[in-house]
Each structure stands twice: as C-alpha cells, then as structure tokens.
C-alpha positions as CSV (number, residue, x, y, z in Angstrom):
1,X,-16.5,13.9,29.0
2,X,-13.7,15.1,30.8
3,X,-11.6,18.1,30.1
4,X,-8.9,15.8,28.7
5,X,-10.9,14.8,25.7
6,X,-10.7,18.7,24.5
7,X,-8.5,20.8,27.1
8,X,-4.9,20.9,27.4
9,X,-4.3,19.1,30.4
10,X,-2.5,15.7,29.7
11,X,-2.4,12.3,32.0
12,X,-1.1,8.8,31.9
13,X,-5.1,7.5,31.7
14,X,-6.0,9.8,28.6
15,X,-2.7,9.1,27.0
16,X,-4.0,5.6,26.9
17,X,-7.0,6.2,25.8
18,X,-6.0,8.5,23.2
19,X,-4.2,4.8,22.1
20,X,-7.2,3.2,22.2
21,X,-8.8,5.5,20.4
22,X,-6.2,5.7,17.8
23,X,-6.0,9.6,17.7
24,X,-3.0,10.0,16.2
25,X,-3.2,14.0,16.6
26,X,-3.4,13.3,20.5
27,X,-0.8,10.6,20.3
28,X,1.5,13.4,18.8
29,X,0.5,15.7,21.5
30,X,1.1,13.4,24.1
31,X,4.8,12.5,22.6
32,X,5.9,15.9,22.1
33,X,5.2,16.2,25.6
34,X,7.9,13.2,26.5
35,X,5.1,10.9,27.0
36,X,7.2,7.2,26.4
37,X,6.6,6.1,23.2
38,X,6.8,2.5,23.9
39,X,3.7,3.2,26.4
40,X,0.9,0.2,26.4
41,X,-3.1,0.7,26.7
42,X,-5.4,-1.4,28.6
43,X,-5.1,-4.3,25.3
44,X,-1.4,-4.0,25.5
45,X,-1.0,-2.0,22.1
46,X,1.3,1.0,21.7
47,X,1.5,3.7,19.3
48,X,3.1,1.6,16.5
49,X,0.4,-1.1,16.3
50,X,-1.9,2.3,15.8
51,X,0.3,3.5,13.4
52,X,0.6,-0.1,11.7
53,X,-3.3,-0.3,11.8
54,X,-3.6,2.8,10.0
55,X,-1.4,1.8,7.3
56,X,0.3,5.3,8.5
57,X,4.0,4.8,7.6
58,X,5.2,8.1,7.8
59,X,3.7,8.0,11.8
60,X,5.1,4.5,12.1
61,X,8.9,5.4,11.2
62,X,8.6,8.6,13.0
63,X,7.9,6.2,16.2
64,X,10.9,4.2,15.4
65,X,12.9,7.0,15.3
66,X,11.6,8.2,18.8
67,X,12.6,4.6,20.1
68,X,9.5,2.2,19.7
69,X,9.9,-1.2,19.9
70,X,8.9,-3.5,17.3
71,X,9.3,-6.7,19.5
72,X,5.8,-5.4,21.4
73,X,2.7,-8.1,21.5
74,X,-0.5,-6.5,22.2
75,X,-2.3,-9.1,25.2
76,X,-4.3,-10.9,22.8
77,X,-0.8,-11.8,21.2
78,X,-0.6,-10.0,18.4
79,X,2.6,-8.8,16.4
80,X,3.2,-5.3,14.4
81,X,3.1,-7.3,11.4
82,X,-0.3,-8.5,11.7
83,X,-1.6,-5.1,12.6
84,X,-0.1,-3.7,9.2
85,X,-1.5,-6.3,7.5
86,X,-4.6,-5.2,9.2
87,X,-3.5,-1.8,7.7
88,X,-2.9,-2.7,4.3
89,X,0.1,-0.7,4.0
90,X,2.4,-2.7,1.8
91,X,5.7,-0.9,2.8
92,X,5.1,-1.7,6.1
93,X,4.3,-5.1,6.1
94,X,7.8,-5.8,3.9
95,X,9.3,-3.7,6.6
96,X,8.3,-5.8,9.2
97,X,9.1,-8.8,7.4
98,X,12.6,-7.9,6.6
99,X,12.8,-7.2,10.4
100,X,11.8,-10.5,11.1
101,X,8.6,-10.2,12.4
102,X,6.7,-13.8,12.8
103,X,4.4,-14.0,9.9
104,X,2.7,-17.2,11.2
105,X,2.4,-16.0,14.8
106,X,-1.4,-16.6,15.6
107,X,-3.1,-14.2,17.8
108,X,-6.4,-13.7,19.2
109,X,-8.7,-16.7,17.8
110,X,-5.9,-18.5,16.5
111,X,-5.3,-16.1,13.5
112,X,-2.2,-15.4,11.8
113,X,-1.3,-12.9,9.4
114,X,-2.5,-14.8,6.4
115,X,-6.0,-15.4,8.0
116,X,-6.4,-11.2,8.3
117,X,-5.2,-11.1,4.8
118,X,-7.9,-13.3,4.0
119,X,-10.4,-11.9,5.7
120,X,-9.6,-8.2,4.0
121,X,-10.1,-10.1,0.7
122,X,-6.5,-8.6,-0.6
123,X,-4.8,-10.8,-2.8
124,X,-2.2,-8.8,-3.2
125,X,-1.7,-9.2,0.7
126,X,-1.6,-13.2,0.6
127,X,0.3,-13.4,-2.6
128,X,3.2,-11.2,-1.0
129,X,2.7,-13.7,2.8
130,X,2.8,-17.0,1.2
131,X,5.7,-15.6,-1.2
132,X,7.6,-14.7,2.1
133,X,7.0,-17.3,3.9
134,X,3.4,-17.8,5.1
135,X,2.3,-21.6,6.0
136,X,-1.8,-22.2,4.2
137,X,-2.1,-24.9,6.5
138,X,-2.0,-23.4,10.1
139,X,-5.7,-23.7,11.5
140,X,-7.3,-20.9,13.6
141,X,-9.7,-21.7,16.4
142,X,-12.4,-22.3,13.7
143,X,-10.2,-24.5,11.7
144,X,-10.3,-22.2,9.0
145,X,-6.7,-22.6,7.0
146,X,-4.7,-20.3,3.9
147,X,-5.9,-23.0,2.2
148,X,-9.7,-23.5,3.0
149,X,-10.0,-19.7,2.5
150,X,-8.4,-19.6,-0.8
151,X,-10.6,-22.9,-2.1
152,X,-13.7,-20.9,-0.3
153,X,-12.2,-17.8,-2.8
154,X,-11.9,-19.7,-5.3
155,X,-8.0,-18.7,-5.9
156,X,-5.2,-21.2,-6.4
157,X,-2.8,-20.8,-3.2
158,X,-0.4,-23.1,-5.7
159,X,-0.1,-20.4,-8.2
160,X,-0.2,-17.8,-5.9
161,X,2.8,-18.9,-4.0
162,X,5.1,-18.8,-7.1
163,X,6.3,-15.6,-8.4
164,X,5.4,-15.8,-12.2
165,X,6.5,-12.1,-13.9
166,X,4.9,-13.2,-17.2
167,X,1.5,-14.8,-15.8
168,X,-1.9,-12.4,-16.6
169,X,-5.2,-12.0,-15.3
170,X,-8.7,-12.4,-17.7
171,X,-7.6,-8.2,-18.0
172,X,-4.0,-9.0,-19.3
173,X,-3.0,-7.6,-16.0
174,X,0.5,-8.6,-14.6
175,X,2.3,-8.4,-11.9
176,X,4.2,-5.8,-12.6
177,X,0.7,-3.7,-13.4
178,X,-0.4,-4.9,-9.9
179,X,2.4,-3.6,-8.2
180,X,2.2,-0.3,-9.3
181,X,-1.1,0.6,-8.7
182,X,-0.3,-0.8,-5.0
183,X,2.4,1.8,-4.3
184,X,4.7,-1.5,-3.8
185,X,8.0,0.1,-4.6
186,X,9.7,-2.7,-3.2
187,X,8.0,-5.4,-4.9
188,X,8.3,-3.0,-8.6
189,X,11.8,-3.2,-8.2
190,X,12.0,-7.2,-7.7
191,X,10.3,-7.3,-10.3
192,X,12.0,-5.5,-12.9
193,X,15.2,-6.7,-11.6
194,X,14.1,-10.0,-12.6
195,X,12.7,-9.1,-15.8
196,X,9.6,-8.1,-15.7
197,X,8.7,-5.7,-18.9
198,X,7.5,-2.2,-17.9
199,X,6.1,-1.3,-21.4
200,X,3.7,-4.6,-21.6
201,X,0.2,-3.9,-22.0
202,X,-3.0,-5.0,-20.4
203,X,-6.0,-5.7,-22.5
204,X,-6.7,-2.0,-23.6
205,X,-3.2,-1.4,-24.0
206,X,-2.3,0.3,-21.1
207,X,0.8,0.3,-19.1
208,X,2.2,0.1,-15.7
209,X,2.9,4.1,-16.2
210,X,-0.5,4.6,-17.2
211,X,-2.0,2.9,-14.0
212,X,0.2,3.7,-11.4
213,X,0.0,7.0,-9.2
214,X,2.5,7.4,-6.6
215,X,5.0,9.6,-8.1
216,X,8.2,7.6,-6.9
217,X,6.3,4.7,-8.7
218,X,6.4,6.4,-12.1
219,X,10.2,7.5,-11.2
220,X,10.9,4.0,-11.1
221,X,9.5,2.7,-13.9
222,X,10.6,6.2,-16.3
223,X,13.9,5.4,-14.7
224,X,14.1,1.1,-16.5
225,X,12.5,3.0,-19.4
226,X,8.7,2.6,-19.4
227,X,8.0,4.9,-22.8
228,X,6.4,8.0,-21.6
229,X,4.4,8.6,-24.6
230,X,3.3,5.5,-25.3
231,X,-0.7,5.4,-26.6
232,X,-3.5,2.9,-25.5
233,X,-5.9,1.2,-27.5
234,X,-7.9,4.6,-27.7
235,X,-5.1,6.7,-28.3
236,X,-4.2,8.0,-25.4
237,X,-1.5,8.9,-23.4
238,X,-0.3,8.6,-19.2
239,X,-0.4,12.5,-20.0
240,X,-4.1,12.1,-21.1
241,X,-5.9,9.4,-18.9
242,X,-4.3,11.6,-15.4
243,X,-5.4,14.8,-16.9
244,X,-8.3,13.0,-17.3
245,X,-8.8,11.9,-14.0
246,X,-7.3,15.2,-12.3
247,X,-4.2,13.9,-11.2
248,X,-2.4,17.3,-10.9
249,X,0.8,15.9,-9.7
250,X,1.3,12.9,-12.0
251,X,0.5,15.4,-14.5
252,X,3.4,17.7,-13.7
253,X,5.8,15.0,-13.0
254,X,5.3,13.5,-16.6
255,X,5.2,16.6,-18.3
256,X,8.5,17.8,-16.4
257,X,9.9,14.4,-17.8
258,X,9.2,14.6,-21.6
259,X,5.4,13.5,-21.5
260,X,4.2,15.3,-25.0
261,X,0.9,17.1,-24.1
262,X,0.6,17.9,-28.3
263,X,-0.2,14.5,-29.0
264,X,-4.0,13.7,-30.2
265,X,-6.1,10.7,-28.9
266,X,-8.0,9.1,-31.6
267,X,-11.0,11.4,-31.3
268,X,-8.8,14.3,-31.7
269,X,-8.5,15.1,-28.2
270,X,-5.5,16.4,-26.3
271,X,-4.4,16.2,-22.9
272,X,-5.6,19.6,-22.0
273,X,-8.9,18.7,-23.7
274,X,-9.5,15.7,-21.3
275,X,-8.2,17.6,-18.4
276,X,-10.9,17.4,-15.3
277,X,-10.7,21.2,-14.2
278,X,-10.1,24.9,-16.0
279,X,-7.1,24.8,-13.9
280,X,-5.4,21.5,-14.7
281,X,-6.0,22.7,-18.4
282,X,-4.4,25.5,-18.0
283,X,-1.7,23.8,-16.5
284,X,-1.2,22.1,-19.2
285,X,-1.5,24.4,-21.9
286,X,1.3,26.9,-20.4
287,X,3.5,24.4,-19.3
C-alpha cells in the first residue's frame, strides 16, 4: 500500500491505476486536478470505457464534456460501445450507436457487441443490436455466432430482429411494457411514435405506468395519455402498487399529476393502506 491509495498526493502511475481499478471517486479527484481526461492505463482503457462499464451515464457525459474521445480502443481492441453494453446502460449504448460506434467490431477473443450481449443473457440488449444493425453470423474465436447463442437460448433471432409493437410474451407483455421498466426513453418514444398503445394491459391488467419507475418514463407516457387511474385485475392503481412497494418519488410524481389516492382496491384498500412505511402513508394521506 502506498500513500496514494489513501493520502492526497496524486501521480501519473496511481491515476492509472485508479483507471484500472475503476474508482470513479479517484478518477474525479484526479480530473479536478487537470489530470487529461483522455489518459490510457496499462490495457489502453480511459475513463469513459469505466464510465461505459459502469453503465454510469451521468460520469460518461460529464467526460465528454471535459473532452474525452469516443474514437479510443482499449489494446485488446475494444470500442466504448461494447463496454456499455458490458454496462447495460441502455442510453448509452443508443448513444454510441447514433455516434457511430462499430457495433460488430470484435475485440478480445473475437467477440463483438452482440456476443457480450449474449453472454449477459439481456434480451433486451440483442433485440435493440440486431434492430440496429448487428450481424448473428460473425464467429468469435470459439465459433460461437448471434445465431448459435440464440438457438443455444432458445430465442428466435428472426423475430427478434423485427420490431413488432403489437407482439406479447406468455405474460401479455409488450414492447412497450419492456421499454419502460428498462428506463429506455429512447426506444418508449419510437415506440409510441409508431403506435404502440400505452394503456394496453399485460396479463393481470397492468400498464406500462404501472411498471415503469424512472420518473421521466412516467412523464412520457402521462404525456401520450397513459390513464393515470387506471385499475388492474385486483383493483389497484400505479398510485397503489408504488405505495406498495415504497416508491416515494413515483408516488409524488403521480399524485402531483392527478393520481386519485381515494380510490379502493378490491379488498377495500387504499393507497395509503398499502403504503410500505408510516411515512409514505402519511405522505399520502396529507397530500
């Protein structure tokens, strides 16, 4: 241990290895200091592939605005794009995409974007790749393929490729359902632009607003007039199922946008009844 890894000393070596590391606290400390923010570790990766790796968007775009390059390959080859696939932070990867990042640039092992997709077992993730662009047939070292993985998966890379707003899952899941509960703000939007419905139901009658979280999520679909009060198969509400599970802020923002907290599930419950804590419920109750 040197005094580096807890003093307040700073060098070239532990600026590096603060990279390797992927302390983003350090990384910070480090640029504050006018360390160059386009500066490479021993594997050739930067700040932004940490940042991409960590599915850390708000660190990423803080980079870029400090002058990082997106054009940087780590030594074994990589690009940003993989890493944020490696991230699984989906409004970096369409970032990256729309930048025009190579999404079937193989790296280390032969593996491309789609392959890391595979191997995280995201769906989503290789829906979204081969819908941009992504080639199933390019082979990594092992010979694996898109298209070996997805028959190994058991999913159909056919279907998958094609962007079908009306096609649902054994849960009556759709797209548009998936999207929200992913935070994919971009791909909510393509969808509703092309007519995707924001009030259909899944299986137990819930809604895109009832799944999703991410506040600008629900702004989006309040604002193409997803029905705020809308009940489930058991009666309840949005309002109800994130008192329920202690969403405090999704709370809020629906009840500061009509959510009505008087209505009754069908065991005669309210949203205040369901809520997770004294203090959501009185939340509730006085708002």
């Amino acid at each position: 241990m040197t005094v580096n890894d807890f003093g307040s000393e700073k060098s070239e070596a532990d600026f590096k290895y603060a990279i390797l590391k992927g302390n983003i606290s350090r990384i910070k400390w480090y640029l504050d200091a006018g360390y160059d923010v386009n500066t490479r570790n021993k594997d050739g990766i930067t700040p932004l592939f940490i940042a991409a790796v960590k599915g850390d968007d708000v660190f990423f775009h803080e980079l870029i605005s400090k002058g990082a390059k997106i054009s940087i390959l780590a030594n074994d080859n990589s690009n940003l794009l993989l890493a944020a696939v490696m991230g699984e932070n989906l409004s970096l990867i369409r970032y990256l995409i729309g930048k025009g990042q190579d999404i079937n640039k193989p790296a280390k092992e032969g593996n491309t974007s789609l392959h890391v997709a595979f191997a995280r077992l995201n769906t989503y993730i290789i829906t979204l790749l081969l819908q941009e662009g992504a080639d199933p047939t390019i082979a990594n070292d092992k010979g694996d393929t898109g298209t070996s993985l997805a028959k190994q998966w058991k999913l159909d890379i056919d279907r998958l490729k094609v962007l079908d707003i009306q096609k649902r899952d054994n849960d009556g899941w759709t797209a548009l359902m998936l999207a929200a509960v992913k935070n994919d703000r971009v791909g909510l939007k393509n969808l509703i632009d092309k007519g995707a419905d924001v009030n259909t139901t899944d299986k137990h009658g819930s809604t895109s607003l009832m799944h999703a979280r991410d506040l600008q999520v629900l702004k989006i679909l309040l604002t193409n007039k997803a029905n705020i009060n809308v009940m489930d198969n058991f009666g309840e509400t949005a309002l109800m199922s994130a008192a329920g599970f202690g969403n405090t802020g999704k709370v809020k923002f629906l009840l500061e946008n009509g959510a009505d907290k008087s209505l009754k599930n069908k065991k005669g419950q309210l949203a205040a009844d369901l809520a997770k804590d004294e203090k959501l419920k009185v939340l509730i109750n006085e708002f």
